[in-house]
C-alpha positions as CSV (number, residue, x, y, z in Angstrom):
1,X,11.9,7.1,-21.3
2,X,9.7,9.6,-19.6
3,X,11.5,12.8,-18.3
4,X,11.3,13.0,-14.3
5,X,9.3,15.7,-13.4
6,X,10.4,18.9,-12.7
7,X,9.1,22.1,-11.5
8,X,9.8,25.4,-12.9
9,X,10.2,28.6,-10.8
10,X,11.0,31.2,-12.5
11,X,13.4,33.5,-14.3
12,X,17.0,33.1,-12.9
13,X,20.3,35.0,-12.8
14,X,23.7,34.5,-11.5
15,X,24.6,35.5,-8.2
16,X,26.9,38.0,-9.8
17,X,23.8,39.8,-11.5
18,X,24.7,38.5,-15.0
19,X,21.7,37.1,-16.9
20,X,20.8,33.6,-16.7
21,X,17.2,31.9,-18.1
22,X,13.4,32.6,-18.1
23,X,13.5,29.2,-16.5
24,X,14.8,27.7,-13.4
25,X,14.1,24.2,-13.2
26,X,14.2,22.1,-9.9
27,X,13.7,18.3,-9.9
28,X,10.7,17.4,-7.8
29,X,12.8,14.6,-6.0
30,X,15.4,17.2,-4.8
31,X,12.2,18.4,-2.8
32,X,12.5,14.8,-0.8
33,X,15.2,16.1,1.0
34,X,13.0,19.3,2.2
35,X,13.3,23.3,1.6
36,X,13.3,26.2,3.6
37,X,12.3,29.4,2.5
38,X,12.6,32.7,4.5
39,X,12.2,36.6,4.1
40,X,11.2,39.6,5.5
41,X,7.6,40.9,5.1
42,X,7.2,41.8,1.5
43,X,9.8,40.2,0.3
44,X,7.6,37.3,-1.9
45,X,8.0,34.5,0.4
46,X,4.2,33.5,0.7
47,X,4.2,34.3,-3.8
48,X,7.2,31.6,-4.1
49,X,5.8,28.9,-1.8
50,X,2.2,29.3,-3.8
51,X,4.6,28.9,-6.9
52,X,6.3,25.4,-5.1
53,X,2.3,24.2,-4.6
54,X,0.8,25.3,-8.0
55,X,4.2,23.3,-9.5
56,X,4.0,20.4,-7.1
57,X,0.1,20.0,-7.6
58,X,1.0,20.9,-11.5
59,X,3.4,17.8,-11.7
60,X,0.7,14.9,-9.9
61,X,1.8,15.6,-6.3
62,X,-0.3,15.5,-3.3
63,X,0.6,18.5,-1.1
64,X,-0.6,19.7,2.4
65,X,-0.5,23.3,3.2
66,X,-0.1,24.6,6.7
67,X,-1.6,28.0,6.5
68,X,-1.1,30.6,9.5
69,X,-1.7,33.6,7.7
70,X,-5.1,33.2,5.8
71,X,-3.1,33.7,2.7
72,X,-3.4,30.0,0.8
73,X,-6.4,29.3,0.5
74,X,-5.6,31.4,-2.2
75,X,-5.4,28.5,-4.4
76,X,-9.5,28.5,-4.4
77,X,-9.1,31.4,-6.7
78,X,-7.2,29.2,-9.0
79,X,-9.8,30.1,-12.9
80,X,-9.2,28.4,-16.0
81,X,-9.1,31.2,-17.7
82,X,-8.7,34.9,-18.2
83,X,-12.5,35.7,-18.4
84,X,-13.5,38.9,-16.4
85,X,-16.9,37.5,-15.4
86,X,-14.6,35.0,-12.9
87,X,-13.2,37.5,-11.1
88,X,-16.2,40.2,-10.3
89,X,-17.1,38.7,-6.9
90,X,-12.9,39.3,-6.2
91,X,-12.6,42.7,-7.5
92,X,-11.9,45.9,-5.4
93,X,-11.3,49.6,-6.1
94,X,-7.9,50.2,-4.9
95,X,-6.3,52.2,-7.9
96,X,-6.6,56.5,-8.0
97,X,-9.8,56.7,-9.5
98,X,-10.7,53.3,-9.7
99,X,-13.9,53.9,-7.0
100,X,-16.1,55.4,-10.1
101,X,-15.7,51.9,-12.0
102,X,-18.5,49.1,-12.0
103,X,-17.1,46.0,-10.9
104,X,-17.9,44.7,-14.4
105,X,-14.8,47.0,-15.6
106,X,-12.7,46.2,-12.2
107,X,-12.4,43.0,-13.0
108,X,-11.8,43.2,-17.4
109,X,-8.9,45.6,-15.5
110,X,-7.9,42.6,-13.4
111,X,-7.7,40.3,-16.1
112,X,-6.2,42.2,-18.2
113,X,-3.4,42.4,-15.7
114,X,-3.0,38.8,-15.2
115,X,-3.0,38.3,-18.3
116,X,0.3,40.4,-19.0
117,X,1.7,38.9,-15.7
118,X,1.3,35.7,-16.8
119,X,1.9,35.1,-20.9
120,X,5.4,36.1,-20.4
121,X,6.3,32.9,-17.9
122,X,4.6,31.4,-20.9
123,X,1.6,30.9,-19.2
124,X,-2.1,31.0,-21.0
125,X,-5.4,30.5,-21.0
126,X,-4.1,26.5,-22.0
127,X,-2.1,26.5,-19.0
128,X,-4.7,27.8,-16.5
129,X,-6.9,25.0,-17.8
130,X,-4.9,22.4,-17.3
131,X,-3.8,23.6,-14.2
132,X,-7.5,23.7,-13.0
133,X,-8.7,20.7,-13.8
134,X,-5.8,18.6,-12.8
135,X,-5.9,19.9,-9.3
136,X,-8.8,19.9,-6.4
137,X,-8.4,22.2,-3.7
138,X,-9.9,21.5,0.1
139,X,-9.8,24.2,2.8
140,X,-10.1,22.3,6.1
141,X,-10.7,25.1,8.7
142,X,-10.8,23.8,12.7
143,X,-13.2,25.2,14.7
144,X,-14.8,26.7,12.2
145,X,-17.3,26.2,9.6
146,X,-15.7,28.8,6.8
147,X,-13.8,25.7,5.3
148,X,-14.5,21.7,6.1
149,X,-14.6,21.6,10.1
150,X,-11.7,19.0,10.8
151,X,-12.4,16.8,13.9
152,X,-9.5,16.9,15.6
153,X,-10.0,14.1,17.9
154,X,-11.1,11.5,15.1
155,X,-7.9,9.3,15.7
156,X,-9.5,8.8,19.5
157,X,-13.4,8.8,19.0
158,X,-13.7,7.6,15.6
159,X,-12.5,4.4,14.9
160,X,-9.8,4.1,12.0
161,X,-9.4,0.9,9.8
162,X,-5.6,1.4,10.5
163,X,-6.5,-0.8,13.6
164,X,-7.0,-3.6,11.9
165,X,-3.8,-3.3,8.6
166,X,-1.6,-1.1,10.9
167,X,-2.0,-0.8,14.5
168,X,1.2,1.0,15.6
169,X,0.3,3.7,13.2
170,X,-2.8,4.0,14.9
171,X,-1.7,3.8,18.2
172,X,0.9,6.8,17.2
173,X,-2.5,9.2,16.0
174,X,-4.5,8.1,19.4
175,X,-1.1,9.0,21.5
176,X,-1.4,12.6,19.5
177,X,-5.4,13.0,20.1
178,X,-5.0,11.4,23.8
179,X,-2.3,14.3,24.7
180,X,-4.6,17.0,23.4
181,X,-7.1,15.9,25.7
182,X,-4.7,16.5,28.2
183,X,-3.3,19.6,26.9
184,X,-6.4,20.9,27.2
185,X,-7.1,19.7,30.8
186,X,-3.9,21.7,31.9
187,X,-2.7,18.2,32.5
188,X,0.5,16.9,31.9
189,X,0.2,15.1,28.4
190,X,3.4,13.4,28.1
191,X,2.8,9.8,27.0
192,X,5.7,8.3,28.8
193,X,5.8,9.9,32.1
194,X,1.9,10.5,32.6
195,X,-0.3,8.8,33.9
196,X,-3.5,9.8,32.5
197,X,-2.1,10.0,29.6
198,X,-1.5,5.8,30.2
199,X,-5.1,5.3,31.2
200,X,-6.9,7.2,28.8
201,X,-4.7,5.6,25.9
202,X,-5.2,1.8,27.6
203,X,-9.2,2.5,27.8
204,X,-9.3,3.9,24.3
205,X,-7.3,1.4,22.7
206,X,-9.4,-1.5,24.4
207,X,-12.1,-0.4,22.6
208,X,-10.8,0.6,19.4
209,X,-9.0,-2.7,18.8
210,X,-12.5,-3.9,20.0
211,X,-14.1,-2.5,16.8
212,X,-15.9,0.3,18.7
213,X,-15.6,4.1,18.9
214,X,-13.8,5.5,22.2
215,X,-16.0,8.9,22.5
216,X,-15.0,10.7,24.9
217,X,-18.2,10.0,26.8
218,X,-17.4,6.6,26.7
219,X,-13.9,7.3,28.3
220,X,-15.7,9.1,31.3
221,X,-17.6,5.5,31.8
222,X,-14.5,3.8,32.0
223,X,-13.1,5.8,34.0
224,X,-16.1,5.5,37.0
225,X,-16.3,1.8,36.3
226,X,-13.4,0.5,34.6
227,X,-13.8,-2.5,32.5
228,X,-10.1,-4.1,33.3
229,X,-8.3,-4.7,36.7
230,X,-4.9,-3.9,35.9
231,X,-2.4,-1.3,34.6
232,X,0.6,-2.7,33.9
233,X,1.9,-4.9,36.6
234,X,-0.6,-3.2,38.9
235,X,-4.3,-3.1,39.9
236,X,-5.9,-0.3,39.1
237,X,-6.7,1.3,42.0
238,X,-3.0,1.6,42.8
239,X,-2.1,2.7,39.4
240,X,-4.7,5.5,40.0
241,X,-6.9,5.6,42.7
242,X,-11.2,6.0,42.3
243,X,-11.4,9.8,43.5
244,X,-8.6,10.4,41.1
245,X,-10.4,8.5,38.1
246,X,-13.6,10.7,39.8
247,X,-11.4,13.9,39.2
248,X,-10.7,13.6,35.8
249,X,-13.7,12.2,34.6
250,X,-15.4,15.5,35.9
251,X,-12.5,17.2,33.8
252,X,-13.3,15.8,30.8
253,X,-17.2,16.5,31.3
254,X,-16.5,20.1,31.7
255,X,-14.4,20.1,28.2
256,X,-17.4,18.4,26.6
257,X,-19.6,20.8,27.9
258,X,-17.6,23.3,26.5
259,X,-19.6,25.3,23.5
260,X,-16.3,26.2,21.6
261,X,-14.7,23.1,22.1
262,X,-17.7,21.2,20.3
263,X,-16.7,22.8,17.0
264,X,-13.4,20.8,17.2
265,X,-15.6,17.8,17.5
266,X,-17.3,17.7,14.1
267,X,-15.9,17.2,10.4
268,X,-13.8,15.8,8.5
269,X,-11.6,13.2,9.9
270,X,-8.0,13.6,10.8
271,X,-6.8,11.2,7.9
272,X,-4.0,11.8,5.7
273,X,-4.1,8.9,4.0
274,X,-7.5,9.3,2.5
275,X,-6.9,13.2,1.9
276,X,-3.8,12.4,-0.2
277,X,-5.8,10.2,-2.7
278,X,-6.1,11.3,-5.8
279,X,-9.8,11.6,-7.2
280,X,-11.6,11.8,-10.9
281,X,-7.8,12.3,-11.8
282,X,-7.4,15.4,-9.7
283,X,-4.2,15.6,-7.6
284,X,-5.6,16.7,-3.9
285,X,-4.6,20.5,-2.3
286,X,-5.1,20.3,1.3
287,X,-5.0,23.3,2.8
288,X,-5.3,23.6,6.4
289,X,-5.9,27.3,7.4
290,X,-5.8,27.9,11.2
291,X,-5.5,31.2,10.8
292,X,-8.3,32.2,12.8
293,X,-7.1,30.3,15.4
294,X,-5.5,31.6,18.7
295,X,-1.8,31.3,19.2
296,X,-2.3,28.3,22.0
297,X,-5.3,27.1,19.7
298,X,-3.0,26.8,16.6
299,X,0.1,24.8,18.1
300,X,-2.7,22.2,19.6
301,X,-4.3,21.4,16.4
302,X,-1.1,21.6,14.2
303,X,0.7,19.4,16.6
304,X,-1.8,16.5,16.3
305,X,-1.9,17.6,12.9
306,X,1.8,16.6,12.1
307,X,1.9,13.6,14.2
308,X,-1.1,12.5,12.2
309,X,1.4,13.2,9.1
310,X,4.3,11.7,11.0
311,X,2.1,8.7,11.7
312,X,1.7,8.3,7.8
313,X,4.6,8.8,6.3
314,X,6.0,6.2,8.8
315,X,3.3,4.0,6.8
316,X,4.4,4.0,3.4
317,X,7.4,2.1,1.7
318,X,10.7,3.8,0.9
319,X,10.9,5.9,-1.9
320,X,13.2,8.2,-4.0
321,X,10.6,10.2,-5.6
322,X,8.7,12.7,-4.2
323,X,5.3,11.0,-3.5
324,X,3.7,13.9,-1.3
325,X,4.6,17.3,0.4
326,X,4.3,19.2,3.4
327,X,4.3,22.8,2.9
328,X,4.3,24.9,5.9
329,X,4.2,28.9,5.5
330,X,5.1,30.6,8.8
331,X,6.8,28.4,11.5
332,X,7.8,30.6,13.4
333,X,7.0,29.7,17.0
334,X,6.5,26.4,15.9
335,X,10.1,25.1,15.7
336,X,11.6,26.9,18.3
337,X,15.6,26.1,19.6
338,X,15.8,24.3,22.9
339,X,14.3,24.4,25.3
340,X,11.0,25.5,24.1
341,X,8.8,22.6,23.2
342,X,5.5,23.1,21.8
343,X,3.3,20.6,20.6
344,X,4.7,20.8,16.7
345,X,8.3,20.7,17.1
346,X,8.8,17.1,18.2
347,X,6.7,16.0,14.6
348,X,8.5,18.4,12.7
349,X,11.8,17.5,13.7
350,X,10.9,13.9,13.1
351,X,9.9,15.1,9.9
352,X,12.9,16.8,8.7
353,X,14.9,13.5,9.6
354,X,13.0,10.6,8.3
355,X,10.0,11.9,5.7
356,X,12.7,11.4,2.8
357,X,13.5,8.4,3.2
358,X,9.2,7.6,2.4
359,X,9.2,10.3,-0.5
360,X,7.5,13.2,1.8
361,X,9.3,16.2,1.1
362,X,8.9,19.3,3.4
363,X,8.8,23.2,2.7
364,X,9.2,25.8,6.3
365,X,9.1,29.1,5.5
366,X,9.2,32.0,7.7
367,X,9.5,35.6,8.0
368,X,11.4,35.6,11.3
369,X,14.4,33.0,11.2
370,X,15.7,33.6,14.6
371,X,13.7,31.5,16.6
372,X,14.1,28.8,14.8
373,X,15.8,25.3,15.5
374,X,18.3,25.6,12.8
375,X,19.5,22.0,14.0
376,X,16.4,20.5,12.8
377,X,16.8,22.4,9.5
378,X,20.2,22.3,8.3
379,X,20.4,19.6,5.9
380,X,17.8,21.1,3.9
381,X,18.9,20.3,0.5
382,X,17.3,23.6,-0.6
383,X,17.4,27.0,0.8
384,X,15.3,30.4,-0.5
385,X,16.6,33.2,0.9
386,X,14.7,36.3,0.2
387,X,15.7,39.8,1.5
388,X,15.8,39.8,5.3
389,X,16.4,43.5,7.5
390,X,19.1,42.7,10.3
391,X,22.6,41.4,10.3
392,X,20.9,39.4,13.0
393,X,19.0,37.5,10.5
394,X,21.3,36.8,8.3
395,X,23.9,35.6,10.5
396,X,21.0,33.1,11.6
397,X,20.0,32.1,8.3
398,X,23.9,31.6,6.6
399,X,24.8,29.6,10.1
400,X,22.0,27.4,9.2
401,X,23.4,26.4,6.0
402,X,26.8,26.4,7.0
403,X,27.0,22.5,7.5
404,X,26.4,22.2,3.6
405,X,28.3,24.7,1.9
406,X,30.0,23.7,-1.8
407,X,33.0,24.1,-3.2
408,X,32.9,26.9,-5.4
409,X,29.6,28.7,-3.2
410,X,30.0,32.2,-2.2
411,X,31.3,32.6,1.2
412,X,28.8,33.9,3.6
413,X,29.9,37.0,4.2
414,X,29.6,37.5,0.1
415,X,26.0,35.9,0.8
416,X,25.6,37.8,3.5
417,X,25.8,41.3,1.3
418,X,24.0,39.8,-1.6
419,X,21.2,39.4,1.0
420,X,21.0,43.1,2.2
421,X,20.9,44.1,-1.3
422,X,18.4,41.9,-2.3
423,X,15.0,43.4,-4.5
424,X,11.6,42.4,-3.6
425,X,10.3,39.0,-5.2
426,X,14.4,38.5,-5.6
427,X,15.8,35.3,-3.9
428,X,18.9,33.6,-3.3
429,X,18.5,29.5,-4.3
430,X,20.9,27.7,-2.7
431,X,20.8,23.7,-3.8
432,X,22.4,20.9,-2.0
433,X,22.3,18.8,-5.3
434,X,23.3,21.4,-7.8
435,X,27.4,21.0,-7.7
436,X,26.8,25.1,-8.8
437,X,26.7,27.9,-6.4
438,X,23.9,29.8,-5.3
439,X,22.0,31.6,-8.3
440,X,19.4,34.5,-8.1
441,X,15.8,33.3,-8.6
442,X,13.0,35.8,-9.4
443,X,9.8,33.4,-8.9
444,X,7.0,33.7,-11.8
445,X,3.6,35.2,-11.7
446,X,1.7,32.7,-9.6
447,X,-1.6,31.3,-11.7
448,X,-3.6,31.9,-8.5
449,X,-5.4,35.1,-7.5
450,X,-3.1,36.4,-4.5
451,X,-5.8,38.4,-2.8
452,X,-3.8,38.4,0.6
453,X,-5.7,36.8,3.6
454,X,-8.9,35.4,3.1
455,X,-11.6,36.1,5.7
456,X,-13.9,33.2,6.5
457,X,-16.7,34.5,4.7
458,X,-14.7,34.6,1.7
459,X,-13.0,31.1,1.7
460,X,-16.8,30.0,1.9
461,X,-17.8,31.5,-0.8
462,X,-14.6,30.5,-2.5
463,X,-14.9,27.1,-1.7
464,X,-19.2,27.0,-2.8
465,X,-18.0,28.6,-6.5
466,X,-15.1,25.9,-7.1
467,X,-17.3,23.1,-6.0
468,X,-19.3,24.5,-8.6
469,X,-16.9,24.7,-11.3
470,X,-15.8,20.9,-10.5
471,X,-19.2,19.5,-10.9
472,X,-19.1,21.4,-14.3
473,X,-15.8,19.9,-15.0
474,X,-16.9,16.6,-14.0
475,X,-20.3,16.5,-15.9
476,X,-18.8,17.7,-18.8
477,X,-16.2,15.0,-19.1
478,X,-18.7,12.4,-18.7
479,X,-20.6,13.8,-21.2
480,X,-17.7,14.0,-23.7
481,X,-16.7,10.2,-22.7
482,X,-20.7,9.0,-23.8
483,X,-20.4,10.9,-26.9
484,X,-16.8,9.1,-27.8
485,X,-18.5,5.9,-26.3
């Protein structure tokens, strides 16, 4: 029988202090049931969730990164080995003295030092291999060319097959793309109560189901000349009368006009399906960076973003393994408590509640737990809790896994003080599905380059060397399968 896979952490100890293992294993399918992970700044919470996505990717599972900070597409810098000439265009003098070295010995320096951060998790030039070519790594970057552009309204003006095998889950994405629109009109884009929202969505999905785009161009046509009579039970002029239609036709031609709102146009398609496929045997990293985003910029593109995922997962058949996952470093502001409502929270609540029964798992992690909607996130089967500065946050963060606490776990005012004492790259794991209590996790060395954030020129440049190295990879394989031929 083949062993289940499993991911392994780190080095553990027990919440006592008393040594434990080099190893802390964690089943992939207690992922299903979701993880939250949380720390103050410099505390190791962006190094552990790398470690959850090198292990995830490690173990054949398609992952999606949210990244707010810049820091993950990180995983670009993902070499195979330990050779120094790899890591000169990375290097940078930062040691006492280290300004009068050639970047030539910066970087034998460098890999010297991930070399003896590495070997003892066990942790080679084997490993880094295997790790490399297992695992493809896309940047999508909206609005911006440093990564793939992502076109963020590909569910409305680029039509999907899902039209014709799944047509809810379509009409779910163009709900999502539809209320952007609006969102970005200043209109209200709820797709009950509004009705734009209505019209729009009826004039997209006539064509759509028709076979044809629904550009937005296309939408302003309808709108002057509209190709049905009726909206519901009504006609069409009392649903929403000409000079109204005339009004927000003349909206939506000042948004296409728009020079920045273009960039959102072009790309990639929004399709989660077809990211999460596995290709020449590599298991797909999708990371989507909107760090150079603004902050209203960021919860428009995420939200449509996650109902895309939502829209997916709803897709698949049940499952009890863990099939995919959604990792998403720094939510805060994105899952506030009520009554705030921002375009992500509805899809991430939705999330929390029904990905595991379809084998989705999801990772939050934040650096400020007290805005965040603790209902959505207390059954989390799994909780990281790295060292966090006020008694303020954790009271937040031990309410919010109150509703789970074990027989035999430390109460939380013991957790509590365990948490103030905490060390740097220290955590606590607390794990629904381990009858154990809470054990003290130091996460290993991760196998990518942690550089910090990544500015666009470099996640270019990133992205144009790895591209190279797969080609490499690839030719090389097919090489060696002629020769065996």
């Amino acid at each position: 029988m083949a062993r289940a896979p499993a991911l392994n952490l780190g080095a553990w100890r027990h919440i006592n202090g008393a040594s434990g293992g080099n190893q802390l294993w964690l089943p992939a399918k207690h992922l299903v049931t979701h993880a939250v992970v949380v720390g103050m700044t410099g505390s190791g919470k962006t190094g552990l969730v790398t470690v959850l996505a090198e292990e995830a990717l490690g173990v054949g599972v398609p992952t999606i990164i949210v990244d707010v900070k810049g820091d993950l597409p990180n995983l670009l810098l993902s070499f195979p080995s330990f050779d120094p000439a790899a890591l000169v265009p990375w290097v940078e003098a930062s040691a006492e003295g280290s300004e009068s070295q050639s970047e030539a010995e910066l970087a034998q320096d460098l890999a010297a030092e991930r070399r003896a951060a590495l070997e003892p998790w066990g942790i080679g030039e084997a490993e880094l291999g295997r790790f490399s070519e297992r695992m493809s790594v896309r940047v999508l970057t909206p609005g911006s060319t440093a990564g793939e552009p992502l076109h963020v309204l590909s569910s409305l003006e680029r039509r999907s097959a899902r039209w014709d095998s799944d047509p809810e889950s379509a009409r779910d994405a163009l709900g999502a793309a539809v209320s952007l629109v609006l969102r970005l009109l200043g209109r209200d884009p709820d797709p009950a109560k509004s009705r734009e929202h209505v019209l729009l969505s009826v004039l997209a999905e006539r064509r759509l189901s028709s076979g044809q785009n629904a550009e937005l161009g296309a939408l302003m046509q309808d709108l002057a000349r509209p190709p049905i009579s009726e909206i519901g039970a009504l006609p069409i002029n009392s649903f929403m009368r000409r000079g109204e239609r005339q009004k927000l036709a003349a909206a939506l031609n000042t948004l296409l006009a728009s020079p920045s709102f273009m960039s959102w146009r072009q790309g990639t398609s929004l399709d989660v399906g077809d990211w999460l496929t596995p290709r020449q045997g590599r298991t797909p990293a999708i990371v989507v960076s909107v760090a150079h985003l603004d902050d209203e910029e960021r919860a428009l593109v995420l939200g449509v973003l996650l109902e895309e995922v939502l829209s997916w997962v709803r897709s698949l058949p049940g499952s009890r393994r863990l099939k995919a996952l959604l990792i998403f470093d720094e939510v805060y502001g994105f899952l506030p408590p009520h009554p705030a409502n921002p375009p992500t929270k509805r899809p991430l609540v939705a999330l929390m509640k029904q990905a595991r029964a379809f084998g989705v798992g999801v990772v939050v992690a934040t650096q400020n737990p007290m805005d965040l909607d603790y209902r959505a996130l207390s059954n989390a089967g799994l909780w990281c809790l790295g060292r966090l500065q006020t008694d303020a946050d954790r009271a937040r963060v031990l309410d919010g896994i109150a509703g789970s606490q074990q027989d035999g776990a430390e109460s939380s005012a013991e957790l509590g003080r365990t948490l103030q004492r905490l060390a740097p790259r220290w955590f606590v794991v607390r794990n629904a599905h381990v009858k154990a209590g809470p054990v003290l996790l130091q996460p290993r060395t991760t196998m990518s380059l942690m550089r910090g954030p990544m500015t666009r020129t470099e996640i270019q440049r990133a992205r144009e060397r790895r591209a190279e190295g797969e080609k490499l990879d690839l030719a090389a394989s097919q090489l060696g399968a002629q020769e065996v031929g």
